[in-house]
SEMAR-827760 format. One record per residue: residue number from 1; x, y, z of N, C-alpha, C in turn. Coordinates in steps of 0.001 Angstrom, whole numbers. Layout:
! SEMAR-827760
<keba n="NUM" n_px="X" n_py="Y" n_pz="Z" ca_px="X" ca_py="Y" ca_pz="Z" c_px="X" c_py="Y" c_pz="Z"/>
...
END
This chain:
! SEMAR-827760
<keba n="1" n_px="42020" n_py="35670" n_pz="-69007" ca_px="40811" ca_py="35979" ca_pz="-68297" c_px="40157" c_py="34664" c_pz="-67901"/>
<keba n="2" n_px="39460" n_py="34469" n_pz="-66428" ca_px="39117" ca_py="33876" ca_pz="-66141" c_px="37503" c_py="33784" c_pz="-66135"/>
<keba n="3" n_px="36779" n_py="33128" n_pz="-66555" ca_px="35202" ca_py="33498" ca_pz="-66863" c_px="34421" c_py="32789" c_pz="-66023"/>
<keba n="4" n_px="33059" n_py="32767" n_pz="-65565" ca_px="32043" ca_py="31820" ca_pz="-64639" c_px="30917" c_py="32146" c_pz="-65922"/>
<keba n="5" n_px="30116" n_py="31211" n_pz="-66160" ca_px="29270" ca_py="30872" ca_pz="-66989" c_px="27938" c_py="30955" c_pz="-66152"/>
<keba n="6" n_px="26709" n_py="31540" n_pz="-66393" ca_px="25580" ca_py="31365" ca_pz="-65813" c_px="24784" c_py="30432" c_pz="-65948"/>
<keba n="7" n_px="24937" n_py="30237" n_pz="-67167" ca_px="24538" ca_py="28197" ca_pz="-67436" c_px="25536" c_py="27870" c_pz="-68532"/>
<keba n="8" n_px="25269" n_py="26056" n_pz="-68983" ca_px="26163" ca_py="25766" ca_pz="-70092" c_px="26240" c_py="26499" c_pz="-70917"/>
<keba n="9" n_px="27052" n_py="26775" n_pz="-71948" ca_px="26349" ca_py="26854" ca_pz="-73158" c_px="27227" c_py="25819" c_pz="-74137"/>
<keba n="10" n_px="27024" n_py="26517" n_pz="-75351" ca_px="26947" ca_py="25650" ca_pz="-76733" c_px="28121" c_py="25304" c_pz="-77590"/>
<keba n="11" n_px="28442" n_py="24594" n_pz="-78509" ca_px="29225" ca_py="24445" ca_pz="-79006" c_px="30185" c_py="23483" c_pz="-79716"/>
<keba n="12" n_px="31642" n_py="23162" n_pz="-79938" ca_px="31757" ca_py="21911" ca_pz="-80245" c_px="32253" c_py="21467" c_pz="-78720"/>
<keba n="13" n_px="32548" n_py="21655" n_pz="-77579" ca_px="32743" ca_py="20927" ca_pz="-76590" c_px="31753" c_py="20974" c_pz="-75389"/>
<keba n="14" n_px="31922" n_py="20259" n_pz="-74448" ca_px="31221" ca_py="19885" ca_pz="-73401" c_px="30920" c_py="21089" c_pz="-72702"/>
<keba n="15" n_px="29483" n_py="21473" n_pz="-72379" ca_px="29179" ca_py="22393" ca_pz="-71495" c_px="30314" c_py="22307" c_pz="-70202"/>
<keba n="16" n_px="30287" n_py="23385" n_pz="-69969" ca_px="30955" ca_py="24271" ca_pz="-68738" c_px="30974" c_py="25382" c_pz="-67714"/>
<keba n="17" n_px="31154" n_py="25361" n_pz="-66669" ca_px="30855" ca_py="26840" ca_pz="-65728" c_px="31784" c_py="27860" c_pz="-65849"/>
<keba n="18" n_px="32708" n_py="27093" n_pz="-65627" ca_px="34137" ca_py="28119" ca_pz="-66008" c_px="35193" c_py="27787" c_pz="-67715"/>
<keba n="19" n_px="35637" n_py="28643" n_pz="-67313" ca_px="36458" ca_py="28554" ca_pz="-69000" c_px="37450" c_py="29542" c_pz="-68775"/>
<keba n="20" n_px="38753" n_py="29563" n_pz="-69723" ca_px="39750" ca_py="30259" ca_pz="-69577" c_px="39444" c_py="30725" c_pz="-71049"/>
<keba n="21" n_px="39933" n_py="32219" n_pz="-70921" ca_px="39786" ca_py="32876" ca_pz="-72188" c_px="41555" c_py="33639" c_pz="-72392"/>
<keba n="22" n_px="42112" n_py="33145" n_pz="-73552" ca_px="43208" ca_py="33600" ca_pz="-74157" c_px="43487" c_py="34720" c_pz="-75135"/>
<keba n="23" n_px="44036" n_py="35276" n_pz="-75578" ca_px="44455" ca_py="36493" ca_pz="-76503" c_px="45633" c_py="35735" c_pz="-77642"/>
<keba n="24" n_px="45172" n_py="35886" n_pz="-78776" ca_px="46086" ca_py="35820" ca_pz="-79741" c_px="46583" c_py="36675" c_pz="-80571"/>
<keba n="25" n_px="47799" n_py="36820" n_pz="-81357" ca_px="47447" ca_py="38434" ca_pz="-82169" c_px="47551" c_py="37881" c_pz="-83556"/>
<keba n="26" n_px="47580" n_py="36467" n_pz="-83357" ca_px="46793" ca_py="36539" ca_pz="-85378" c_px="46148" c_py="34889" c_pz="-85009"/>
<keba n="27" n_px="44853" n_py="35206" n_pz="-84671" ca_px="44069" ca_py="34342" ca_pz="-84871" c_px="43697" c_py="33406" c_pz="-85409"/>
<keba n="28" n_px="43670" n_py="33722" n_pz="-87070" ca_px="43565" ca_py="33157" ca_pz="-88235" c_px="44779" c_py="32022" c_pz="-88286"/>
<keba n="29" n_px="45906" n_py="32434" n_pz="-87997" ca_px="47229" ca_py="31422" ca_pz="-88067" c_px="47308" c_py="30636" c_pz="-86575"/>
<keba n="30" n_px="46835" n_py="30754" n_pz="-85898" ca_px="46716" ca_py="29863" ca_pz="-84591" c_px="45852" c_py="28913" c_pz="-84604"/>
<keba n="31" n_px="44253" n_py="29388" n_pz="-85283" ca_px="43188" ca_py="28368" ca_pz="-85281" c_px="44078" c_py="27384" c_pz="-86833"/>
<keba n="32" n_px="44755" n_py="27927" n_pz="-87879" ca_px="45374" ca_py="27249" ca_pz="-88724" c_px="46278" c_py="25547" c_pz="-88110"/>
<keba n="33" n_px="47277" n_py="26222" n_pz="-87269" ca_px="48287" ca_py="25582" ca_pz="-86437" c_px="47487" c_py="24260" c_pz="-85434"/>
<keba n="34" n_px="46709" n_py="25328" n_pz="-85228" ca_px="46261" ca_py="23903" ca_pz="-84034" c_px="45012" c_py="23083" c_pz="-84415"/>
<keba n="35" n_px="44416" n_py="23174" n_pz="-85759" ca_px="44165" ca_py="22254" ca_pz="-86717" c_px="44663" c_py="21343" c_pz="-87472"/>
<keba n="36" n_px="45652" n_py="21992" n_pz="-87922" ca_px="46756" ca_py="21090" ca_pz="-88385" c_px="47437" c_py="20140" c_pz="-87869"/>
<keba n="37" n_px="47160" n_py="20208" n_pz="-86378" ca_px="48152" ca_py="19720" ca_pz="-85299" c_px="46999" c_py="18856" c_pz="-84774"/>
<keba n="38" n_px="45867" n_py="18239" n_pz="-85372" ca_px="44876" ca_py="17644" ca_pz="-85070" c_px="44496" c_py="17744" c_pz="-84007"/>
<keba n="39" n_px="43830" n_py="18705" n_pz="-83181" ca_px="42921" ca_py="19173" ca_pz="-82080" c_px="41821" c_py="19786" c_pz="-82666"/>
<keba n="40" n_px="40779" n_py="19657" n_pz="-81550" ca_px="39486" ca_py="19928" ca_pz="-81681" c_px="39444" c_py="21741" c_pz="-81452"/>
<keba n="41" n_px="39340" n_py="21988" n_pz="-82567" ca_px="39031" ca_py="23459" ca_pz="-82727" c_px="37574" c_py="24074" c_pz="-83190"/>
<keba n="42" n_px="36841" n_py="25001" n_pz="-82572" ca_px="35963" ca_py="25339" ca_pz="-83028" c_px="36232" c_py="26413" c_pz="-84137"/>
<keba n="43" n_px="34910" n_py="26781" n_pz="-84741" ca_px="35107" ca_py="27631" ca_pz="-85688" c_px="35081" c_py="29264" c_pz="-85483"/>
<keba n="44" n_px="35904" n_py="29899" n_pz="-86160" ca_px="35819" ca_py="31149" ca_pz="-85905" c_px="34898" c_py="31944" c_pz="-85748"/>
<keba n="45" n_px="34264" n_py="32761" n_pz="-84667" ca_px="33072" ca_py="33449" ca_pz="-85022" c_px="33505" c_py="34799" c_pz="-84217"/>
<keba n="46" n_px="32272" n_py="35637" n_pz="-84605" ca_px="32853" ca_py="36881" ca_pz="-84242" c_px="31314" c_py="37419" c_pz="-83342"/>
<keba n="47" n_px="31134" n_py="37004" n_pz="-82438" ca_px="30468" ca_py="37768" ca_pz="-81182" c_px="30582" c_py="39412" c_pz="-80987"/>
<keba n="48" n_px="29172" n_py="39790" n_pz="-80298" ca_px="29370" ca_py="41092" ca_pz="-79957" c_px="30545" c_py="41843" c_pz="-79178"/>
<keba n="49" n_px="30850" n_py="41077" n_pz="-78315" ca_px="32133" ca_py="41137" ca_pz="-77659" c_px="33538" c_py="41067" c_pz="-78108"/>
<keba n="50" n_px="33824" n_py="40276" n_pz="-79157" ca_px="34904" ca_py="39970" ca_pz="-79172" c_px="34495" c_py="40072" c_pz="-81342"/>
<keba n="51" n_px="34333" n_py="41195" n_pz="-81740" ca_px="34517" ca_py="41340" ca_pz="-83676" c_px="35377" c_py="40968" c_pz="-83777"/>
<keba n="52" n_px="36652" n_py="41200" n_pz="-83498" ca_px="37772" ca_py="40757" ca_pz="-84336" c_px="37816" c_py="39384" c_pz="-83993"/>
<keba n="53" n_px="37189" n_py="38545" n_pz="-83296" ca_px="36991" ca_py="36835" ca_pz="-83565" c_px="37453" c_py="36511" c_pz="-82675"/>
<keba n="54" n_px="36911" n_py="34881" n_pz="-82388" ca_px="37536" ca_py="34083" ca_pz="-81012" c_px="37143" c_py="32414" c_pz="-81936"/>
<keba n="55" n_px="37532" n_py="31557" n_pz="-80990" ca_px="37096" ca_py="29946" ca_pz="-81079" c_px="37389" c_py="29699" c_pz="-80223"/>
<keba n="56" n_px="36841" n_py="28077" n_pz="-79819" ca_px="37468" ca_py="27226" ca_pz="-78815" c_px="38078" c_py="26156" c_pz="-78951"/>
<keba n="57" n_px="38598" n_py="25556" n_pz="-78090" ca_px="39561" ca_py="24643" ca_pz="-77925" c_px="39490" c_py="23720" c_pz="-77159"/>
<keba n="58" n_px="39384" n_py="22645" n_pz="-77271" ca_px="38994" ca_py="21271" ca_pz="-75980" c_px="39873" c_py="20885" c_pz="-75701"/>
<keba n="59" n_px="40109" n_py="21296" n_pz="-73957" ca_px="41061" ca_py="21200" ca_pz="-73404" c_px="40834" c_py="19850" c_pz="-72510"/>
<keba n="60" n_px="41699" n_py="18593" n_pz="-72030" ca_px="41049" ca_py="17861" ca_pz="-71426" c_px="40700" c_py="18030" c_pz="-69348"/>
<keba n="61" n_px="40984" n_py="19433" n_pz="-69740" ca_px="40320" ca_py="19854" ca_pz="-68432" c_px="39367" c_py="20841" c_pz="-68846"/>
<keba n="62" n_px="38738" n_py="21302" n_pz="-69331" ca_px="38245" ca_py="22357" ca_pz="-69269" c_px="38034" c_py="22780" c_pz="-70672"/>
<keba n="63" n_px="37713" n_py="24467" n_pz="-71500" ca_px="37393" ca_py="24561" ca_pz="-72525" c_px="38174" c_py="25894" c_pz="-71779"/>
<keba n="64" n_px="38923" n_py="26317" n_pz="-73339" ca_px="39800" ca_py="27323" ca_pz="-73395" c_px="39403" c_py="28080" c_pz="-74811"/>
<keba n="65" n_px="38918" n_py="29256" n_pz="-74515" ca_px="38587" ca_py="30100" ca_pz="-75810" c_px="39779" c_py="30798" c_pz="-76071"/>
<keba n="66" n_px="39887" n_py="31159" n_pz="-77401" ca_px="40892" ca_py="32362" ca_pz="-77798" c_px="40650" c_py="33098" c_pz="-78684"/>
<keba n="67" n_px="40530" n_py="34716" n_pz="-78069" ca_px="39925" ca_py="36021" ca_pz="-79372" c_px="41156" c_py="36464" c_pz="-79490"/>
<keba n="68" n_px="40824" n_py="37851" n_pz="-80440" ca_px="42026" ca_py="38230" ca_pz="-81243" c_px="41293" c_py="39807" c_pz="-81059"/>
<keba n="69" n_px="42156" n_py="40510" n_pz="-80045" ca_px="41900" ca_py="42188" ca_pz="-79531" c_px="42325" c_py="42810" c_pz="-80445"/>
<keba n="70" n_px="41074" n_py="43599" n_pz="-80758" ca_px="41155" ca_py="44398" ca_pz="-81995" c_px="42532" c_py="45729" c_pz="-81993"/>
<keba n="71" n_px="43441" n_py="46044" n_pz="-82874" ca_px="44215" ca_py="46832" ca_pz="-82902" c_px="43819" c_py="48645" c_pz="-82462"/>
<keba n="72" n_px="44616" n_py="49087" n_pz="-81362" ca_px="43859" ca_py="50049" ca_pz="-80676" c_px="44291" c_py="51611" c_pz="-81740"/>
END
């Protein structure tokens, strides 16, 4: 998913207008991996939108979120 932002907002990376939003199906072991792998990961949180959790990721273009779609 591709997103437009109405203003910055917050976080561990640089405000942004746009952002790419990703799908993972185990969250927990991805934000693991790409910590480990020393990148700037934000912390897990769980928004109205997205309960089963998301973070971000500092991309050096841009900021790339990734939630985890709840099992239907």
């Amino acid at each position: 998913m591709l997103g437009l932002k109405e203003e910055p907002g917050e976080g561990p990376v640089d405000p942004q207008t746009i952002l790419f939003y990703c799908w993972s199906p185990n969250l927990q072991q991805l934000h693991a991996e790409l910590t480990a792998a020393g990148l700037e990961v934000g912390p897990i949180e769980h928004p109205f939108y997205m309960r089963s959790g998301e973070f971000q990721v500092v991309d050096p273009d841009g900021t790339i979120v990734v939630g985890q779609l709840e099992a239907s």
